[in-house]
N, C-alpha and C positions, 0 to 999 in steps of 0.2 A: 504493500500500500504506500509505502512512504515511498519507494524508489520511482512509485508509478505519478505523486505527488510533484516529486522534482521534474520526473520526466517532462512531465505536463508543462510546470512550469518554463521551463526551461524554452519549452518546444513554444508554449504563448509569447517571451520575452523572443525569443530567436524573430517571429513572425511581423510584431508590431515595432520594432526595432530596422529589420530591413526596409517595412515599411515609412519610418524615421527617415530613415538615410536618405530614402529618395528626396523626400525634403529638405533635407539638412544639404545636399550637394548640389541641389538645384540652384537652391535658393543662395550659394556660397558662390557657385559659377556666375547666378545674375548678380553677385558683390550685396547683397541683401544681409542686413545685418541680423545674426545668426544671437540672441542673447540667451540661449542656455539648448544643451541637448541632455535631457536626461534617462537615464537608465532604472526602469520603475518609476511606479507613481508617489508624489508628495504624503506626507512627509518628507525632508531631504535631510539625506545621512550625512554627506560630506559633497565638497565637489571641487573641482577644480580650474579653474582659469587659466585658458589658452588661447592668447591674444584676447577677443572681445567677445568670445562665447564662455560661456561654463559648464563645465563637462559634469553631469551632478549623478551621484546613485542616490536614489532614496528607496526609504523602507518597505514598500508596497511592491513585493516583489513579480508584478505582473504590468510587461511591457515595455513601454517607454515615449518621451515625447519631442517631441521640437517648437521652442518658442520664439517666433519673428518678432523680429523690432515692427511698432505700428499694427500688428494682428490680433483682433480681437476674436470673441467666438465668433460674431458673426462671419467673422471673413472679411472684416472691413479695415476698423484701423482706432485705437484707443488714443491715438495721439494727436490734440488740438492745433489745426493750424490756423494761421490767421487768414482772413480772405484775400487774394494776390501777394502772399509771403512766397517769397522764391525756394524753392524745395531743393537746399542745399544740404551738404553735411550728413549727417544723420539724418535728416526729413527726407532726403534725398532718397537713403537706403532703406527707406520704410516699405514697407506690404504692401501696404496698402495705395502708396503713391507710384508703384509701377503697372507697367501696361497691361492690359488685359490679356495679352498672349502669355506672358510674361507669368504672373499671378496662376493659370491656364496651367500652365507648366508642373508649375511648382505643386500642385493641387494632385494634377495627375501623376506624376513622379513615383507618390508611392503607392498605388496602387500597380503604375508598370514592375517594379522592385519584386512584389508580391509574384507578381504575372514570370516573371523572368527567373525568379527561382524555383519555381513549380518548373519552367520550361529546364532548367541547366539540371533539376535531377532527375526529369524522366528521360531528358540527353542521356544522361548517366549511366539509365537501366539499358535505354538502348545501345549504346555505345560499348559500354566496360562491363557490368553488373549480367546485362542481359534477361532478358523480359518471359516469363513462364505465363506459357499457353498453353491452352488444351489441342492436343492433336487430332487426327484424324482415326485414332484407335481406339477400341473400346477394350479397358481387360477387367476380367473377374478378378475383383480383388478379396472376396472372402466368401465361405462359402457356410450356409448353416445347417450343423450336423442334422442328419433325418428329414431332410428338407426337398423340397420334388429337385433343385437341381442336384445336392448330394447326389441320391437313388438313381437319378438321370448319368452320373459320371462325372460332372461336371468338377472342374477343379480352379485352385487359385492359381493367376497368372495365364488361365487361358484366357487367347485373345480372339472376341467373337465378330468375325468376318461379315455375315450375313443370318437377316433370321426369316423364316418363310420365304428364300428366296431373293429377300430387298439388301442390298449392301447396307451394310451399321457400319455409320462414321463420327456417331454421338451418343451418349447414354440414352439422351430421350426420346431415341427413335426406339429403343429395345422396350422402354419403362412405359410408350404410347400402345405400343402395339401389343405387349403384356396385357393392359388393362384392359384391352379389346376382347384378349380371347382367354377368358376364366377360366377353369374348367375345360379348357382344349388342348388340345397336343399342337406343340407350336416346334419348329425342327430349327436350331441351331448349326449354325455351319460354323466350324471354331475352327484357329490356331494352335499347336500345343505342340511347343520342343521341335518346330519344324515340319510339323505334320499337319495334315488338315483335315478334320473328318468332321458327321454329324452328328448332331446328339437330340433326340426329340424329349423336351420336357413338357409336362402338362402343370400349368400354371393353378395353381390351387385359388378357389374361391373363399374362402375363411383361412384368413392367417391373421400371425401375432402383428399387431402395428408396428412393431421392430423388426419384422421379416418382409416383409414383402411376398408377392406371388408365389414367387420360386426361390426365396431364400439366399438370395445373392446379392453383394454389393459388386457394382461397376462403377468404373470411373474412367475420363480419358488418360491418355497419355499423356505425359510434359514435353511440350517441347519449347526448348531455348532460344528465344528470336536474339540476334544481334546483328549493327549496322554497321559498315564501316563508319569511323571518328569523323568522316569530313558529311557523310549523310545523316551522323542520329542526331545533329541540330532541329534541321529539318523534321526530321519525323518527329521530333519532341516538340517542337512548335504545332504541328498537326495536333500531335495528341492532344496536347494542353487547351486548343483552341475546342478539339471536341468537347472534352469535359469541360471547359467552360460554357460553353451550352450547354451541356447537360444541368450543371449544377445554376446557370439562370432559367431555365426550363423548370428543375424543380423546384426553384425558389417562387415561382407564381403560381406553381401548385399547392404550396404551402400557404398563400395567399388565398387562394381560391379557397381552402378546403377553411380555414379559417373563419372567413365571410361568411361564406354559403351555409357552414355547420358547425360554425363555434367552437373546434376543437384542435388539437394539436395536433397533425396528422403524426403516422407510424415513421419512426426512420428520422426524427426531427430530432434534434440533440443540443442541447444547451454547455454549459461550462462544465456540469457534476457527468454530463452526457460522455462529453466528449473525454474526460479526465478517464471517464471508465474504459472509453473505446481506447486510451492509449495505451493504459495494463495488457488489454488484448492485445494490440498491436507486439508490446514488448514481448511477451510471453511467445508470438512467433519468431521472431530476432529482429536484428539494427535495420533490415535491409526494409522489412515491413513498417520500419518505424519510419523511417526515411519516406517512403513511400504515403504514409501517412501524413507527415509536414509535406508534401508536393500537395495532396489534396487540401489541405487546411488552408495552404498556401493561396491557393486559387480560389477557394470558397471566400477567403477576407479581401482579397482583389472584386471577384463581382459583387460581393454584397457591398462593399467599400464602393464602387462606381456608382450607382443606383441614385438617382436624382433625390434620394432620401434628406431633407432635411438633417442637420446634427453629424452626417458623414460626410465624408469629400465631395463625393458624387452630388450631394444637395450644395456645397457650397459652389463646386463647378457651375452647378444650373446657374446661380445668381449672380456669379460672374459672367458666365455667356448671355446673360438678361441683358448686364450692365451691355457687353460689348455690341448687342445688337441695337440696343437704345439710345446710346453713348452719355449715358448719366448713369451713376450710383442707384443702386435699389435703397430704398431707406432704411438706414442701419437699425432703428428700433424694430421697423418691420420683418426685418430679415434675423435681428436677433429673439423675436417671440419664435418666427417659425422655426429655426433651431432648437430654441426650446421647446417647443411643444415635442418636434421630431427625438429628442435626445428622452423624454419624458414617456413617449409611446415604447421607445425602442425600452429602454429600461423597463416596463411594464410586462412587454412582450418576454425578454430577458427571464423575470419573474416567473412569469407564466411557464414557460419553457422549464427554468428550473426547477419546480414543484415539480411539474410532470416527470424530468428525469430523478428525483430522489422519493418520487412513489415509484415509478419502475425496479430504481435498485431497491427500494423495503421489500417488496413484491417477486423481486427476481425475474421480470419480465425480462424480455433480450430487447435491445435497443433497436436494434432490426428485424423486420417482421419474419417471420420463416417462409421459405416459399414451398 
């Protein structure tokens, strides 16, 4: 519990920290003055001063932030100037008094940082690590004693070629067509040590819910996909870009299901959610783990873009307001809507987490079974 405690942590501070950076380098490149980057949230433990930022840890060991000169929440600017005062100096280097492309940048930044590390480690899996797929084989992998395929012959590590006839190049062509014929003699054409023969089993209609028809577990094959190093860019950027549709696709699902029926859909996972999904992760090794920050990674990239008041993505919108208007949105007004938006999300936040720490009292799996 505790290692899965740190892990977590660790993996939150790693996530919202890259996403910093993007900020913190943008905003350094347009010479914007940078007045603290910190590591965790306030309380501040210690920090230190290099040149005109201050590098700060504090107590609150989740995350980290970045504070511009002239940036308020709203995304506008806390610093009074006077009307035709020349924006020199440090007013110069404010937030809020640079351009709208500019601002744009900075905004979007970490959200790319997000997007780009998700992409550099499933480069990784492609490239070095190499990516486990299901093949085109189907093998018995265990067989239960007294069972029609026992009696039938059938053993572990045959590999089943065809059944009735139809090529099997998936479990759920064998497990469809099972459920088809109860009670009937169904003929297997199998693999075994190089030989190929048939084996007719008759799929029982009353069995245990831990056996199955015929008393056998299958499964596919592994196989190891890898690219050459100058192509698994490319394919990592593919990937990344799918599951980032995937994961905005089902983020309006969760929306929908919300609305329409006032509840948390299955599969939705908060902080206590996700803290448990990382035990899991751990429990299979580093590479799952790995694999796990790629997804997190990309889920706080899309949700972070989302014209959401309180996130980037809402403060973007009111900067591309501004640029399309070529006037300021009203800073009270834009600072309620952030509030309200920061107020919902915390609610929602809420919400979420009660449901994932009735799950863990209850022992439900955080994932629906299929």
């Amino acid at each position: 519990m505790i290692i899965t405690i740190i892990v977590f942590l660790l993996i939150l501070t790693l996530l919202v920290l890259i996403h910093e950076a993007g900020h913190f380098f943008v905003a350094k490149f347009f010479k914007i003055k940078v007045e603290e980057f910190g590591v965790g949230l306030p309380p501040r433990a210690f920090g230190i001063k290099r040149g005109e930022t201050l590098y700060s840890v504090n107590w609150l060991p989740i995350g980290g932030f970045v504070k511009l000169y002239g940036e308020d929440d709203a995304g506008g600017g806390s610093v009074k100037i006077k009307s035709g005062e020349k924006l020199s100096g440090d007013l110069g280097r404010a937030f809020y008094a640079r351009p709208v492309w500019q601002r744009a940048l900075i905004i979007v930044a970490g959200v790319f940082m997000n997007f780009l590390l998700a992409v550099v480690i499933i480069t990784y899996f492609f490239g070095i690590a190499g990516v486990q797929t299901p093949g085109d084989k189907v093998i018995i992998t265990e067989i239960v004693k007294n069972s029609p395929a026992d009696i039938s012959g059938l053993k572990s590590q045959d590999v089943v070629t065809s059944l009735n006839g139809m090529k099997v190049t998936s479990p759920s062509q064998i497990i469809e067509t099972t459920r088809k014929h109860l009670g009937e003699k169904i003929t297997l054409e199998i693999r075994r040590n190089d030989e190929t023969k048939k084996v007719e089993v008759t799929p029982r209609k009353n069995f245990p819910a831990d056996e199955g028809p015929m008393g056998v577990a299958i499964s596919s094959n592994v196989v190891v996909t890898k690219y050459p190093l100058w192509q698994a860019p490319f394919v990592g950027l593919i990937e990344a870009l799918k599951y980032s549709w995937l994961i905005l696709a089902g983020l309006f699902g969760v929306v929908s299901q919300l609305l329409t029926q006032a509840q948390i859909p299955k599969g939705v996972a908060g902080p206590v959610g996700i803290a448990q999904l990382t035990g899991q992760f751990i429990a299979v090794g580093p590479l799952a783990v790995l694999s796990f920050v790629s997804l997190l990674s990309l889920n706080l990239a899309i949700l972070n873009v989302l014209p959401i008041p309180a996130l980037d993505g809402g403060r973007l919108f009111f900067i591309l307001i501004e640029g399309a208007l070529g006037k300021k949105v009203s800073r009270s007004f834009e600072s309620k809507a952030h509030a309200i938006g920061m107020a919902i999300l915390l609610a929602l936040i809420a919400i979420i987490t009660l449901s994932d720490l009735i799950r863990l009292i209850t022992g439900q799996p955080i994932l629906p079974k299929q």
